[in-house]
C-alpha positions in Angstrom: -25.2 28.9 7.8 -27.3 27.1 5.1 -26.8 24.1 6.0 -28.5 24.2 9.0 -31.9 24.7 7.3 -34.3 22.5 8.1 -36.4 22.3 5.2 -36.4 18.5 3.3 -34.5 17.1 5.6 -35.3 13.9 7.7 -34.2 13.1 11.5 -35.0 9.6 12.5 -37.2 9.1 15.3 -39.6 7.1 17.7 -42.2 9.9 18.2 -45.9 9.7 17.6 -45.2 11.7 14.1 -42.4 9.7 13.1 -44.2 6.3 13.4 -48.0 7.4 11.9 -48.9 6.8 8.3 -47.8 8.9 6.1 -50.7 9.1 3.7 -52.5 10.9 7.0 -49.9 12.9 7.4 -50.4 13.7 4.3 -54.1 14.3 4.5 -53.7 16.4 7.6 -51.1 18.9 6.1 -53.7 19.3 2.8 -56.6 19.8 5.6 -54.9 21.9 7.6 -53.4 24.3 5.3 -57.1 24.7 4.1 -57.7 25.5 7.6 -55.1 28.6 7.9 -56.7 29.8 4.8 -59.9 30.3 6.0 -58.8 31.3 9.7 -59.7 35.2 9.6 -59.5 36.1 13.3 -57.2 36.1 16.1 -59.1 33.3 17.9 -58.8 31.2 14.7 -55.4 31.8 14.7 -54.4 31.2 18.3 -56.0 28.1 17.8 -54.1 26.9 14.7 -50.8 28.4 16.4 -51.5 26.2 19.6 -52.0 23.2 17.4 -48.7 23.6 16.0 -46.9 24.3 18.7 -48.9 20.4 20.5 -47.6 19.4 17.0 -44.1 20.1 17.4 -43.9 18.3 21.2 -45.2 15.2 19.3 -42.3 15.3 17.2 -39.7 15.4 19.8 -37.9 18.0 18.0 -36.2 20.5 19.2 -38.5 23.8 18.5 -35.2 25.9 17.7 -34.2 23.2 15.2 -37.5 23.5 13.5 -37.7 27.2 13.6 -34.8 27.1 11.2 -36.7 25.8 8.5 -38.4 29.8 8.4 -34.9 31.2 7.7 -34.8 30.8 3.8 -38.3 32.7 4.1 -37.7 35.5 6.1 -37.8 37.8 3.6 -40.7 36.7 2.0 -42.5 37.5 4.9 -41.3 40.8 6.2 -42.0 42.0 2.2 -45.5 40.5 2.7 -46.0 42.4 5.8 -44.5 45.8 4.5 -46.6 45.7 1.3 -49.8 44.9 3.6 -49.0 47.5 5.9 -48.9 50.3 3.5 -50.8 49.3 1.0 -54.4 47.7 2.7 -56.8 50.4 3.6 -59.3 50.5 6.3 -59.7 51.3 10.2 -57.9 53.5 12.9 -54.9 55.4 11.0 -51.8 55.1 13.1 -49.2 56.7 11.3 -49.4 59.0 8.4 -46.2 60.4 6.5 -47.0 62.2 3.0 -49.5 60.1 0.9 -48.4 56.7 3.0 -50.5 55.7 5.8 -50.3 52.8 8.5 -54.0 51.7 9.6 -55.6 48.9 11.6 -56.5 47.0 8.7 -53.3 47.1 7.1 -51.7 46.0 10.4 -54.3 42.9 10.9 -54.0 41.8 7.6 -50.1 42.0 7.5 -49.9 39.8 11.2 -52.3 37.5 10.1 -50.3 37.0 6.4 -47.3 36.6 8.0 -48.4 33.9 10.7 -50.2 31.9 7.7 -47.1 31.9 6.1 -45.3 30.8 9.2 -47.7 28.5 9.6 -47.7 26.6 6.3 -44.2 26.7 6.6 -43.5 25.1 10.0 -46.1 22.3 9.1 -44.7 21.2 5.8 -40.9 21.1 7.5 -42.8 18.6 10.5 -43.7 16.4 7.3 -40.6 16.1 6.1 -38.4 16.2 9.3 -41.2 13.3 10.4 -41.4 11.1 7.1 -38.7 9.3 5.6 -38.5 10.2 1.8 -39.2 6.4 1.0 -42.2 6.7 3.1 -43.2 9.7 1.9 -42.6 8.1 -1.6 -45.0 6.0 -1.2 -47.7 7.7 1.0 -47.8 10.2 -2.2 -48.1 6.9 -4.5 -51.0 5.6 -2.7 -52.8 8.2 -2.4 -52.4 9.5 -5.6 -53.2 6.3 -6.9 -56.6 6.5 -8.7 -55.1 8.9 -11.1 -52.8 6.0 -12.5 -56.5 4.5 -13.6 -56.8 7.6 -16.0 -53.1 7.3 -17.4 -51.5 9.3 -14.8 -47.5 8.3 -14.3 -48.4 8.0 -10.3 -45.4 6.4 -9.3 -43.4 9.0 -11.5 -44.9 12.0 -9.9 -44.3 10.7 -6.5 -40.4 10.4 -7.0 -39.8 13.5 -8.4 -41.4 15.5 -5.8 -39.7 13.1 -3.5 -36.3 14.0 -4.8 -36.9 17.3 -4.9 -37.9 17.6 -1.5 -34.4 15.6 -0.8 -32.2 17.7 -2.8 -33.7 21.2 -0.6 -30.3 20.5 2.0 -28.3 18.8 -0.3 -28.6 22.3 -2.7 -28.1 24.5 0.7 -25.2 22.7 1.2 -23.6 23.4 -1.9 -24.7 27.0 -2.4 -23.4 27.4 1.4 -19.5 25.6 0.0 -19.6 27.7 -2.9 -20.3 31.4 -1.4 -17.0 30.1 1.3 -15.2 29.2 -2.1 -15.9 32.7 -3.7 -15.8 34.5 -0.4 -12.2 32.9 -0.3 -11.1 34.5 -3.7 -12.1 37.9 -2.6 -16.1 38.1 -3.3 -17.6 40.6 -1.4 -21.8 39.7 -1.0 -22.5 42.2 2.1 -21.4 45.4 0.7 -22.8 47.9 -2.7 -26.4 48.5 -3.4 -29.1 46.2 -4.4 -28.1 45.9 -8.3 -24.3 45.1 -7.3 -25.3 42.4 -4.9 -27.4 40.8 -7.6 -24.5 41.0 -9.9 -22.3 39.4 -7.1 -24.9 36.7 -7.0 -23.8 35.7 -10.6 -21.3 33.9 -9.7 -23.1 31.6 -7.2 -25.7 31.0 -9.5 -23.6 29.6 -11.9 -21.3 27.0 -10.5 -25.2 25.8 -8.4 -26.8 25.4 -11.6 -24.1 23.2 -12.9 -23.5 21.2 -9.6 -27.2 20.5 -9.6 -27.3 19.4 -13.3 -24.3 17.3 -13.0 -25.8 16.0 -10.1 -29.2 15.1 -11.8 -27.5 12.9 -14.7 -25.7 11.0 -12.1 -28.9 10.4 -10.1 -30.5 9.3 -13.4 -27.4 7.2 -14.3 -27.3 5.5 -10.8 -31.0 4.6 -11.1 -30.8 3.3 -14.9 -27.5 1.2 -13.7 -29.8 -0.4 -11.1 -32.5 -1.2 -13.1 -35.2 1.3 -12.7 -38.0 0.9 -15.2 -40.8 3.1 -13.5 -43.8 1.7 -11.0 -44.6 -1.4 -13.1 -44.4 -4.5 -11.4 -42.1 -2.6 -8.4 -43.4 -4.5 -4.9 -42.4 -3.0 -1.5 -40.7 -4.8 1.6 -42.7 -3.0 4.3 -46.3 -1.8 3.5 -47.8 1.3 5.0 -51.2 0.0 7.3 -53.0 2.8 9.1 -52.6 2.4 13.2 -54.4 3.9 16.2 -52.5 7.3 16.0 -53.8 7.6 12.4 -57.2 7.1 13.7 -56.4 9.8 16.6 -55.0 12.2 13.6 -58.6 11.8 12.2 -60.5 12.5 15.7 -57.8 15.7 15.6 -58.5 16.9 12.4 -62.3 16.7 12.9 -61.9 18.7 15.9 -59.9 21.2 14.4 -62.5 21.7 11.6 -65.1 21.9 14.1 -63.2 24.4 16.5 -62.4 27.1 13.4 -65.6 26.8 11.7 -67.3 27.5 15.3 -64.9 30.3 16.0 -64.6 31.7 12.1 -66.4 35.3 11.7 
C-alpha cells in the first residue's frame, strides 16, 4: 500500500550513513547525480550501479525496504522506456510493425534512461532514510549559507524543503486512508478506461488537497504558537563537525570521478 513508500521517510540508525555529516551527504548526492548524467556506457553504469548497491550495505537497510521508494515511479519509467524504444532511431532493427520500429539504439538509450532514473531515485531515498530532517535542516542551511550574505532567506529555504520532504509519507498515508474511505462507499478505481479512472480520481484529489491545506495552517499555527521568527539569532544544541567517514566520502567521491571519466566514451 502507500504507506509503505519509502520516500521522505527517516529510520534511525548506527550505520556509517546514519552517523556522517550531512552537508557531505549532501555533496555526494549533488556529485553523484552529475555522475549518472554523464555515464553513457554500460561500464559507466555497472560502476555507478555497484556503488549503490556498497551504498545501500552501509546503510544497514533492508535492500527490499528501499526498493520501495521506486514504486511511486514506476510508471514514469516504463513510459520513459516505451517512448525511447519507439521513438530513438539508430542501429540493428529488431522488430518492425507498420511505420514503428524497435532498434539498438532505441533499446540502449531506453535501459540506460531507466537505470539513471532508478539511480537518482534510490540515492535521494538513502539521504533521507539516512538523515534526520533536523539534520538535514541544517546540512541544507550550512551549506547554503553564503547566499544569506546576498539576501537570500537561507534558513527559510532549508525548512521548507525540509518539510516537504517530511510531509512525502505523511501525504501517502492520507491518500492511502482516503482511497479505503471511498473504496468503502462503493468507488470503483480499477475498472473503465483511462478518462473514467481519471474522473474517479476526482474524488481523491479533493479531500488530499484539503487535508494537506488544513494541515499546513496548523503546522504554521504550531510554529507561530512556539515562537518561530525565522533563522535570526536561532542557535543549535548539537553542531554538525565533519568526522573520518566524511573524509572517506571525499576519498570515495574522488574515486568515483576518476573511475567514470576513465571509463566514459
Amino acid at each position: 500500500m502507500l504507506q509503505n513508500i519509502a520516500i521522505g521517510q527517516y529510520v534511525p540508525g548506527r550505520s556509517f550513513l546514519h552517523l556522517a555529516d550531512p552537508r557531505s551527504k549532501l555533496l555526494f548526492i549533488i556529485m553523484f547525480a552529475t555522475l549518472v548524467f554523464l555515464a553513457n556506457n554500460s561500464i559507466t553504469y555497472s560502476i555507478l550501479i555497484a556503488f549503490t548497491v556498497f551504498s545501500i550495505l552501509l546503510s544497514r537497510l533492508s535492500l527490499s525496504y528501499i526498493l520501495k521508494s521506486l514504486k511511486p515511479v514506476w510508471l514514469l519509467i516504463l513510459f520513459t522506456v516505451v517512448l525511447h524504444i519507439f521513438i530513438t532511431k539508430g542501429g540493428t532493427v529488431y522488430y518492425q510493425l507498420g511505420s514503428f520500429t524497435v532498434e539498438e539504439q532505441g533499446v540502449r538509450q531506453a535501459i540506460f534512461i531507466s537505470i539513471r532514473l532508478g539511480l537518482l531515485i534510490l540515492f535521494s531515498s538513502l539521504l533521507t532514510l539516512t538523515t534526520s530532517p533536523m539534520d538535514l535542516t541544517e546540512g541544507l542551511e550550512r551549506l547554503l549559507g553564503p547566499f544569506g550574505r546576498i539576501g537570500v532567506p537561507v534558513h527559510e529555504i532549508a525548512l521548507m524543503m525540509s518539510i516537504a520532504l517530511r510531509f512525502i509519507p505523511t501525504l501517502m498515508e492520507e491518500t492511502d486512508k482516503i482511497i479505503k474511505a471511498q473504496s468503502a462507499r462503493g468507488a470503483d478505481f480499477t475498472s473503465g478506461n483511462l478518462v473514467r479512472r481519471a474522473k474517479n480520481l476526482i474524488p481523491i484529489a479533493i479531500p488530499l488537497f484539503v487535508s494537506a491545506f488544513r494541515r499546513a495552517e496548523e503546522l504554521a499555527m504550531a510554529m507561530e504558537a512556539r515562537g518561530y521568527r525565522g533563522g535570526v539569532g536561532r542557535t543549535r544544541l548539537n553542531k554538525l563537525r565533519f568526522s573520518w567517514r566524511d573524509s572517506l566520502i571525499a576519498v570515495a567521491a574522488a574515486l568515483l570521478i576518476l573511475a567514470i571519466g576513465w571509463w566514459r566514451t
